[in-house]
C-alpha positions as CSV (number, residue, x, y, z in Angstrom):
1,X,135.2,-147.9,87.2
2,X,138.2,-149.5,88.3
3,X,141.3,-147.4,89.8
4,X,144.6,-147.7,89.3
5,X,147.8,-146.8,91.4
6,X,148.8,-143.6,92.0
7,X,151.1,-142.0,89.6
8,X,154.5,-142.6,90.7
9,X,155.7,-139.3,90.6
10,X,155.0,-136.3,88.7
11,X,157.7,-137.0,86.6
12,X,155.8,-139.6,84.5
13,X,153.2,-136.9,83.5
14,X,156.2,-134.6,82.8
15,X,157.9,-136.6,80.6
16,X,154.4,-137.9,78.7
17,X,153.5,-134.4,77.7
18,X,156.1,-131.5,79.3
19,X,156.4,-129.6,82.3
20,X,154.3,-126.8,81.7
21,X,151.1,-129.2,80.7
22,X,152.1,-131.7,83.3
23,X,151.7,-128.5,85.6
24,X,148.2,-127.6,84.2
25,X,147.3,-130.6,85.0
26,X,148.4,-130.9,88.4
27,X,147.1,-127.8,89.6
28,X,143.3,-128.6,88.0
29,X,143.2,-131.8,89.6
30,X,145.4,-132.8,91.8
31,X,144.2,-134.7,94.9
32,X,141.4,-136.8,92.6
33,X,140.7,-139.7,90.4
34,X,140.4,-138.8,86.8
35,X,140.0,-140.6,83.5
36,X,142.0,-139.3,80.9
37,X,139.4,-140.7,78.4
38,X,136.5,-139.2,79.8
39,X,137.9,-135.9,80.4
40,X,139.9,-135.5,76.7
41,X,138.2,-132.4,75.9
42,X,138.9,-130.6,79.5
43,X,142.4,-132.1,79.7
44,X,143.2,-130.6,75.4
45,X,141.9,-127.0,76.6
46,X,144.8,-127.3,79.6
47,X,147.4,-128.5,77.3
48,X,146.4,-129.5,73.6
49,X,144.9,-131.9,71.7
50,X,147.9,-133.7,71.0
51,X,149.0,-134.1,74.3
52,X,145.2,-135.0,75.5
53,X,144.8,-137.8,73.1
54,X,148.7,-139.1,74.3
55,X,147.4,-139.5,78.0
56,X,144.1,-141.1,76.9
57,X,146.2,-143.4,74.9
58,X,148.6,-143.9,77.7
59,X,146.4,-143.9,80.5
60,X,143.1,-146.1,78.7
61,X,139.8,-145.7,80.5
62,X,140.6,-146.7,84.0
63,X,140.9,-143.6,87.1
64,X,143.9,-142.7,87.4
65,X,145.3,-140.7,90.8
66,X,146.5,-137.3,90.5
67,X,148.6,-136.8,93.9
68,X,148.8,-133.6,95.6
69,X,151.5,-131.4,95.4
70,X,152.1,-131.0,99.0
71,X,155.6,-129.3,99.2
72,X,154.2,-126.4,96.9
73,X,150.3,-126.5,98.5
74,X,152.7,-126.0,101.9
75,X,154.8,-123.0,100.7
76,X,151.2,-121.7,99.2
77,X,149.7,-122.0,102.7
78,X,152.7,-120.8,104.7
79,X,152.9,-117.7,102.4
80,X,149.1,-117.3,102.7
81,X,149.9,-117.2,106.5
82,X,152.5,-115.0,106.0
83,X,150.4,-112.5,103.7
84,X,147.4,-112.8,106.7
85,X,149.8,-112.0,110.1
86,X,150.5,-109.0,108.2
87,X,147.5,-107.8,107.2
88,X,146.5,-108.5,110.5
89,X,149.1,-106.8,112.5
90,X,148.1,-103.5,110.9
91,X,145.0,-103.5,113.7
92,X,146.2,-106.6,116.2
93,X,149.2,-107.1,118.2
94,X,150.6,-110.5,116.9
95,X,149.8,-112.5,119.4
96,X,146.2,-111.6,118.8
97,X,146.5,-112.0,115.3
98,X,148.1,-116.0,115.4
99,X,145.3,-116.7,117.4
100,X,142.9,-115.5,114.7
101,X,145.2,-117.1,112.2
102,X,144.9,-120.0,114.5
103,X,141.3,-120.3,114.3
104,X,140.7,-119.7,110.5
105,X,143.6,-122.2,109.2
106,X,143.4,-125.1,112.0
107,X,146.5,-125.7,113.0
108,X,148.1,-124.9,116.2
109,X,149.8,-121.3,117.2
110,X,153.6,-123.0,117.6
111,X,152.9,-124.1,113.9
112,X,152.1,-120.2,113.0
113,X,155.0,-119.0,114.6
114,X,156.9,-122.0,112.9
115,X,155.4,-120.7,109.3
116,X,156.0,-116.9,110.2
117,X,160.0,-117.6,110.7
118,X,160.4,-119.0,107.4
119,X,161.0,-116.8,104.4
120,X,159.4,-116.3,100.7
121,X,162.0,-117.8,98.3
């Protein structure tokens, strides 16, 4: 199987078959190499069969990349962070629970404190 360039942005998927399908899609498999062709079925009960046999169409039997969506897997993270130092904080002073966080995310504790500043939008 040959693999093709990533999709340029998420705007190409948007505009083949909407927002809220293009979002489906996204969130299912985003990060991996899919074929549209192979995975018609899996891709109509996300969206429709409409929009499923466009993509195939569009896309032909080559992988095609699905990129991440890093801003919102970020802002998922950070509020995950967010939703933990609190729980946390119920039992730990919070120094003692960024060092937990610390361990159980893998980042550093000035990145915790960085993520615990910000606020849910």
């Amino acid at each position: 199987m040959s693999k093709t360039e990533p999709l340029n942005c998420v705007a190409e998927l948007s505009a083949l078959v909407g927002e809220v399908f293009a979002g489906r899609i996204l969130e299912k498999y985003a990060g991996a190499f899919i074929s549209f062709q192979l995975l018609r079925r899996e891709i109509a009960d996300l969206t429709d069969l409409n929009a499923s046999k466009l993509l195939a169409f569009h896309y032909g039997a080559p992988d095609v990349y699905i990129p991440m969506r890093s801003a919102e897997a970020r802002a998922k993270r950070n509020r995950a962070v967010r939703a933990r130092f609190d729980e946390l904080t119920k039992t730990l002073s919070a120094r003692a629970a960024v060092r937990k966080i610390v361990s159980e995310f893998k980042c550093s504790e000035r990145r915790v404190w960085y993520w615990l500043k910000e606020t849910d939008e």
